[in-house]
N, C-alpha and C positions, 0 to 999 in steps of 0.2 A: 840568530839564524832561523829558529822556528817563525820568527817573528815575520822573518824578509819572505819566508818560505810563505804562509798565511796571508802576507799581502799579495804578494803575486798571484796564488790559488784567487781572491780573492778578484783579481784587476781580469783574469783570464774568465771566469764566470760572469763579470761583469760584460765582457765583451758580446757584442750583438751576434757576430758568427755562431757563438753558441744558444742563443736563442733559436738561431738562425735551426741548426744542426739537429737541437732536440726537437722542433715543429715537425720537421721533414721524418722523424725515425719512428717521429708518431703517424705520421702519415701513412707512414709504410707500413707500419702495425695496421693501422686502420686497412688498409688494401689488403693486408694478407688477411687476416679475419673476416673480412667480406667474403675476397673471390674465396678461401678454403675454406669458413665456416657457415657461412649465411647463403651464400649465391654464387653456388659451382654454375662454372659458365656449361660444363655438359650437360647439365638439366635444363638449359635455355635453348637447345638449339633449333629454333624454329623460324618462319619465316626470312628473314633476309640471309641469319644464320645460316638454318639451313641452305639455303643455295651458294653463300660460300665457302660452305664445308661440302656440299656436292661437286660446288667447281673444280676445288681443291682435286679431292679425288676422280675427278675426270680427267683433270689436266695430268695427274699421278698414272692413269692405266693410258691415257692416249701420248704421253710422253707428248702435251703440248696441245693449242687449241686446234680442234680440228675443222670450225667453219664461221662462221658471223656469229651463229649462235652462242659460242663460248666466249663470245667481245663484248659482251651487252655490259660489262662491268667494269674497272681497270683491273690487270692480270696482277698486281702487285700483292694484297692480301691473300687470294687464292694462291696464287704461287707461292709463298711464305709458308702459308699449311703445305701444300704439297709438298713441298721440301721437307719438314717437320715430317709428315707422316712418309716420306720415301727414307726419312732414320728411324723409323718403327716408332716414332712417337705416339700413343695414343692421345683424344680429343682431353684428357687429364693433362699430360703432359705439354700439349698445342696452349692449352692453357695457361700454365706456368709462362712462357715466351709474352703471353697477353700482360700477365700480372709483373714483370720484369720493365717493359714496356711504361708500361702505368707508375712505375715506381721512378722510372727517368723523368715524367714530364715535368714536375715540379722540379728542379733543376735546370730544368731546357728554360720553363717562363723565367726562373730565376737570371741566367744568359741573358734573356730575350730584355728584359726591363731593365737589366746592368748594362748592355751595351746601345740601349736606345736612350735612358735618361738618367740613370745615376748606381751607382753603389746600393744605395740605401733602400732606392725603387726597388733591384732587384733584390737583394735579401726580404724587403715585403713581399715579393709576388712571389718570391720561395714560397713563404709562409702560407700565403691565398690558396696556394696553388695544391701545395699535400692538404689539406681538409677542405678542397672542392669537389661537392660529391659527383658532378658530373662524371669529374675524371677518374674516378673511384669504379663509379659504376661502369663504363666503358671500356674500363680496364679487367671487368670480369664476364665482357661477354665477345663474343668469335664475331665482331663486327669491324669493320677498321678504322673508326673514328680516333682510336687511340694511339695509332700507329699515325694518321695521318697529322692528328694532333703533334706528334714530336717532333717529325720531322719538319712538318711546316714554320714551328714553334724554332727551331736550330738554325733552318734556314732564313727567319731574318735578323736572328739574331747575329748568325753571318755578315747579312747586310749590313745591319745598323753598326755593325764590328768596323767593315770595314771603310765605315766615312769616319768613324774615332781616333782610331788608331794612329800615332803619327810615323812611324817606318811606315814608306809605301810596299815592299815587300811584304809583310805583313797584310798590307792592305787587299792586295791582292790574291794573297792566298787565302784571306775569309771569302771574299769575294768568290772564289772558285768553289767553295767549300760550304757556302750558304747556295752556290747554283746546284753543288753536288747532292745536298738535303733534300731542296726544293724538287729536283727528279726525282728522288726516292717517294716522296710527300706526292708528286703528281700520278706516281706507279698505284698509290691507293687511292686519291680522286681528282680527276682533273682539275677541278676549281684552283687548285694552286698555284695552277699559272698563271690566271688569271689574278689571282693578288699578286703576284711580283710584277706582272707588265701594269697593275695598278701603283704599283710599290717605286717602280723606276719612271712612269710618268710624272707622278707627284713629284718625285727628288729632281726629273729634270726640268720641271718647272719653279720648284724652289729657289735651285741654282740660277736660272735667269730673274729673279725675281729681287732674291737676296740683298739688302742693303752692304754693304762694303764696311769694315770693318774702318771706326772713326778713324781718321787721318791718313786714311789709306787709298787712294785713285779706285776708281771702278773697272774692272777688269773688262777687257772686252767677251762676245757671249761664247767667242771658242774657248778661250780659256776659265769660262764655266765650267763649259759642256766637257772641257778635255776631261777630268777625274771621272767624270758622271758616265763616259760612255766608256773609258779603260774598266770601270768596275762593272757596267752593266756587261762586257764583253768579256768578263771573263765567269761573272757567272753563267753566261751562255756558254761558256766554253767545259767547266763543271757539270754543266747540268745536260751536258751533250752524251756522252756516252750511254746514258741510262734513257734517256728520253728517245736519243735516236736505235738502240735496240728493242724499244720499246713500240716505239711510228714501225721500223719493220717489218716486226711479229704480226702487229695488229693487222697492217696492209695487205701483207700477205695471206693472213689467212681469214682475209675481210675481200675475199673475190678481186683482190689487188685493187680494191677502193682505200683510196689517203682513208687510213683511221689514228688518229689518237689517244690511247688512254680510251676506250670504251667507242663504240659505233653506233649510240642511241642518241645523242642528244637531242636531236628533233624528235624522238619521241617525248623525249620528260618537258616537250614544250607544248604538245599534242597534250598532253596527261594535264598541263595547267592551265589551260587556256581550250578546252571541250565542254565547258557548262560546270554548271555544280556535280561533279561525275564523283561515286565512290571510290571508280575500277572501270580500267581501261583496258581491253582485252586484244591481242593482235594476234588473230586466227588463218596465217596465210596457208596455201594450198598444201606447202610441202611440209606441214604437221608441229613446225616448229614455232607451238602456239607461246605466247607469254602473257602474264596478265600481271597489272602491275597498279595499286592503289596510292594514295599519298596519307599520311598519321595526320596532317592536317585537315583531310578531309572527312575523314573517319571523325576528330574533335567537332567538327563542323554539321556530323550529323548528315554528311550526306552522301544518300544511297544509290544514286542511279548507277548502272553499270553498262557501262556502252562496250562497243568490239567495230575492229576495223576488219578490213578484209584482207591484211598484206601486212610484211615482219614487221616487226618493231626495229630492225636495223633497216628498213628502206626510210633514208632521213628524207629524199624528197617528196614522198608521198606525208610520210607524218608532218612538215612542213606546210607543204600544199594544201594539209585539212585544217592545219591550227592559221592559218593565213585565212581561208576560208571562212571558218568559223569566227574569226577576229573581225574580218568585213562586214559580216555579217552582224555581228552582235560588238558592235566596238564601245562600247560603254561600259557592259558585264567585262567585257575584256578586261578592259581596265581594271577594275574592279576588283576583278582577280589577281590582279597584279598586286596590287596594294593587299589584300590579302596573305598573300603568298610572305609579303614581308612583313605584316602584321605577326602573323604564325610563325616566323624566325624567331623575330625578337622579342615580343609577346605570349606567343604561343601558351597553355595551360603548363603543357609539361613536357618534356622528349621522350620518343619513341626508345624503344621497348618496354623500357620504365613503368609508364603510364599503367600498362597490361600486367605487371609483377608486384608481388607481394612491400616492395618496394618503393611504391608510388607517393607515398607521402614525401617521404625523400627528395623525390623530383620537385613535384609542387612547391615544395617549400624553397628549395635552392634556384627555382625561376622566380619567385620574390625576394629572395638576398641577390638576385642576379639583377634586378632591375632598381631594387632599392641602394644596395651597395657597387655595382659595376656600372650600370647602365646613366641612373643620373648622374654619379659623380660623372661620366664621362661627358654630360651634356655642359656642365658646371667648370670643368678642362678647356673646353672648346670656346664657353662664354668666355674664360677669364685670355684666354689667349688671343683669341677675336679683338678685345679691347685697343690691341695696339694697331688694329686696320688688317684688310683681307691679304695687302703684301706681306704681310709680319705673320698673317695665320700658314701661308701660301710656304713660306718658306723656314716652318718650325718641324720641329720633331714631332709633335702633336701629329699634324700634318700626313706624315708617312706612317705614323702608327695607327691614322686612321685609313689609309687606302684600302689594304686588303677586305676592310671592312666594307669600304664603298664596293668593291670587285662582287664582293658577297651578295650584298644588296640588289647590284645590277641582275646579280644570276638566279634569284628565285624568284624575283621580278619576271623571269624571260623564263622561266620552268616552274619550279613547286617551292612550296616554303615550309618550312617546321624547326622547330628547335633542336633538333637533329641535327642541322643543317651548321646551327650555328655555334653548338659547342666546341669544335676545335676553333674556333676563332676567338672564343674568350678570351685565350691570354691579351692579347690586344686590348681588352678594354681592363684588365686584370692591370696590366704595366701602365695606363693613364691612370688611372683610378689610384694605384701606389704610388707614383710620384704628384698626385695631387695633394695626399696625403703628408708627403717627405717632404715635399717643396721644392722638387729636382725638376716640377716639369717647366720651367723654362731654361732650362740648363740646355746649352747647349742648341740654342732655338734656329740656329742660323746652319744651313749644310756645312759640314768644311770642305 
């Protein structure tokens, strides 16, 4: 009996889950002894911090924005603190919610790489994911990359759920449920959307693409498209209620101009494309000045600081000047562009980081992020390429890389730093583990 008992203790520690279980509990040790021993997020509150710990209790005494001015950001993270601090929470306690947070995401990639390429991927990008110091550190300051990381991280894990899954009920209730994420994920930065309309371009192009399964007639292109646009339409239908209270707020108290998720964008396009600028300053009449730099620019060593004469929420004027400025100088333009995404994905190190006692840390984890995430994912892409661009067009690979192209497109068209592209890690976290497992062609064709 001791014997049979011995074997089995023995078959159950052998199993991979518990490898799986101990990484992640070390993880969370590690995140707890960070943010409560080493780097309490309340002695950081500065710079971006601070203003969304100001927002916070703005939005807390005015019971809600009260004009353009309080849009310059998405209301998602400030609202989260104001709520925390309208239950007497202190910036201690706001904290704790940060570090909770942080403690999900490895679990979320873990989702995200099970239901895009295998079992085995995600139990590895569990593992990647609790002693990635990115998400360690993120998770111990009042910023919302970590919040946005989860929920983005759920929501395509959503997706990838539901082209898996064989009940269609099932299938579209992930579907709902990765659009229901995806709004939560866009409440802290717009860019989110923008990976999903990258996310369901790529899959509906897959689907027409798709070789047919041996011995089996080739479908005509509705009966592609049918599953492709039942799922895209029902994560629109998830992601409706939070998005579209969200368009309201913002419109409303955006002089009843359509806003989304923030009413600056044509500023952060102004801010990339005005020269080598350090700080870009928006001094209009009625006092509501802003000034706003890029961490790439600061690594880049450069100081000028220019100022317009009108808000940072008037998009057609900041438009009309980075349009100007681009005719005029279309080469540096360029130029800047390519920068902009050099400094994502290259970048020395991410902001805050870089400034904190802390900064080796960074450094060092943007060289395992390039040597261990970045090429193997070039190395993903050559081996899967092999079988021709229809076979690349319509793999899992494929969809695991859009959000990543959405990304690209948008620092291109605004500013670029490794800031920018931490929450999109997981993505190159789940190639990179099934490169490893040997799951990434599993599944290579949409179902």
């Amino acid at each position: 009996m001791k014997g049979l008992a011995s074997q089995r203790l023995q078959a159950f520690l052998r199993h991979p889950l518990v490898g799986v279980a101990l990484a992640y509990v070390m993880g969370i040790a590690l995140r707890l002894m960070y943010t409560l021993d080493l780097h309490h997020p309340e002695a950081f509150v500065d710079s971006d911090m601070q203003m969304y710990v100001g927002m916070a209790r703005g939005l807390l005494a005015t019971h809600g924005p009260t004009g353009p001015w309080d849009l310059t950001h998405p209301l998602g993270f400030p609202g989260l603190l104001a709520f925390l601090f309208s239950r007497g929470a202190s910036l201690v306690q706001a904290s704790y919610a940060q570090l909770v947070v942080g403690c999900l995401v490895p679990p979320a990639v873990g989702l995200l790489g099970w239901a895009a390429f295998g079992r085995r991927t995600g139990m590895l990008a569990t593992v990647v994911a609790s002693f990635y110091f990115p998400f360690i550190e993120y998770g111990a300051l009042f910023l919302s990359e970590i919040h946005f990381t989860f929920w983005l991280t759920l929501a395509f894990a959503g997706f990838f759920g539901a082209m898996t899954v064989r009940r269609r009920a099932v299938s579209l209730v992930l579907a709902a449920a990765g659009g229901l994420a995806l709004s939560i994920a866009t409440s802290m930065k717009n860019v989110g959307v923008l990976a999903a309309i990258g996310f369901f371009v790529v899959d509906g192009v897959g689907r027409l693409v798709a070789r047919p399964a041996a011995g089996l007639p080739s479908p005509s292109w509705r009966a592609r498209l049918r599953p492709w646009l039942l799922s895209a339409a029902l994560a629109a239908i998830g992601a409706a209620p939070v998005m579209g209270t969200m368009t309201t707020i913002c419109t409303r108290h955006n002089d009843g101009k359509f806003c989304f998720a923030g009413n600056k964008p044509a500023a952060d396009f102004l801010l990339g494309h005005y020269g080598r600028i350090g700080t870009l300053d928006w001094l209009p009449p009625d006092g509501h000045n802003f000034g706003f730099g890029s961490p790439g620019s600061v690594l880049r060593h450069y100081d000028e600081r220019k100022s317009v004469p009108w808000s940072i929420t008037d998009n057609k004027a900041n438009a009309a000047e980075a349009w100007r400025w681009i005719g005029r100088y279309p080469f540096e333009a360029a130029v800047l562009s390519l920068d902009h995404v050099y400094d994502t994905f290259f970048g020395s190190a991410m902001w805050p980081t870089f400034g904190h006692p802390s900064w080796p840390w960074a450094h060092l984890f943007q060289y395992i992020f390039v040597v261990l995430l970045f090429i193997p994912t070039l190395f993903a892409c050559a081996r899967v390429a092999r079988d021709g661009l229809r076979a690349f067009l319509a793999s899992r690979l494929a969809l695991a890389l859009a959000p990543l192209v959405a990304l690209t497109v948008t620092v291109a068209i605004a500013t670029g730093e490794v800031r920018y592209r931490i929450p999109f890690d997981p993505f190159f976290m789940i190639v990179a583990c099934a490169l490893v497992t040997g799951e990434l062609r599993n599944r290579d064709a949409p179902s």
